[in-house]
C-alpha positions in Angstrom: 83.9 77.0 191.7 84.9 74.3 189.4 83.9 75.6 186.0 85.9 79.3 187.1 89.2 76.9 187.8 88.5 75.6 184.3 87.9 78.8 183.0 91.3 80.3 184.5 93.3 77.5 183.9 91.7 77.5 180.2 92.9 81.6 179.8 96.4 80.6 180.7 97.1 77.8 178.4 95.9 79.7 175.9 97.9 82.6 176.6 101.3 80.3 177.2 100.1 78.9 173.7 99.5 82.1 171.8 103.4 83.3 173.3 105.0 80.2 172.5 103.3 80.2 168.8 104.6 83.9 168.2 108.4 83.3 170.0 108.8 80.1 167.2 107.5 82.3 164.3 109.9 85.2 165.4 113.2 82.7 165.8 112.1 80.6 162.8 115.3 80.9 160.2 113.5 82.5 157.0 115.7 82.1 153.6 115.7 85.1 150.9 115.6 84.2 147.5 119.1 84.0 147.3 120.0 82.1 150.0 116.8 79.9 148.7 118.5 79.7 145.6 121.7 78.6 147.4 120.1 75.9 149.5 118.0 74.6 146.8 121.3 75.2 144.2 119.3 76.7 141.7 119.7 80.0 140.1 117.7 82.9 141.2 116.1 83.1 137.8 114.7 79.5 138.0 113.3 79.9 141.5 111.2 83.7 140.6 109.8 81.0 137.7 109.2 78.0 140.0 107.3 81.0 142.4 105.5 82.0 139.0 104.4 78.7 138.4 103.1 77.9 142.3 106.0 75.2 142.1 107.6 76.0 145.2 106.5 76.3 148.8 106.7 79.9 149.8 105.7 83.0 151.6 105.1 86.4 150.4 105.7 89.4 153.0 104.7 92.4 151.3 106.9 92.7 148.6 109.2 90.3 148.8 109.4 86.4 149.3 110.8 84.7 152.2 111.2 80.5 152.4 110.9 77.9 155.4 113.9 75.5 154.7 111.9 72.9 156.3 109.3 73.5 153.8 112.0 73.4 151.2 113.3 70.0 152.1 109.9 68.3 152.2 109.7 70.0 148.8 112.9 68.2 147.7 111.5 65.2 148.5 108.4 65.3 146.9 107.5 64.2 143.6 107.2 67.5 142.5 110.6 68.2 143.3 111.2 65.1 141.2 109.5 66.2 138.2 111.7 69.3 138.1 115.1 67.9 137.1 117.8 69.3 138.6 121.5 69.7 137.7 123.6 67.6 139.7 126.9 68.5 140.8 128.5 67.1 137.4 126.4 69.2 135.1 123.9 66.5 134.1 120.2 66.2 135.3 118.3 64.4 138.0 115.0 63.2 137.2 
């Protein structure tokens, strides 16, 4: 009797888990390459290169690319982030 409570109660969390999991993928706020661009204020040229060069945190859905701006901010402040210098506001570089 115990072991089928287990079982059932087992089933359901991982049910409630596996809806959860797809409900956060499906709201999750994806960024084009533009708006990546934007957020990141790069042009769009530079980002298709960082892509090229497996530089920059992304995910490919079918043909085109689509970014997690979480992913991009922990990006920012990595060192690889660092060791791409970035214009600043003023025109000069970062890095």
């Amino acid at each position: 009797m115990y072991a089928q409570h287990c079982s059932a109660l087992l089933s359901i969390a991982q049910h409630l888990i596996s809806t959860l999991m797809r409900r956060n993928i499906m709201e999750k706020q994806w960024l084009t390459v533009a708006e990546a661009a934007e957020f990141l204020r790069l042009g769009r040229s530079t980002v298709y290169r960082l892509l090229r060069e497996g530089k920059l945190p992304a995910h490919k859905v079918g043909r085109t690319w689509r970014f997690d701006p979480e992913e991009l901010n922990v990006w920012i402040r990595t060192d690889k982030a660092k060791k791409f210098p970035v214009a600043d506001q003023k025109g000069g570089a970062n890095g």
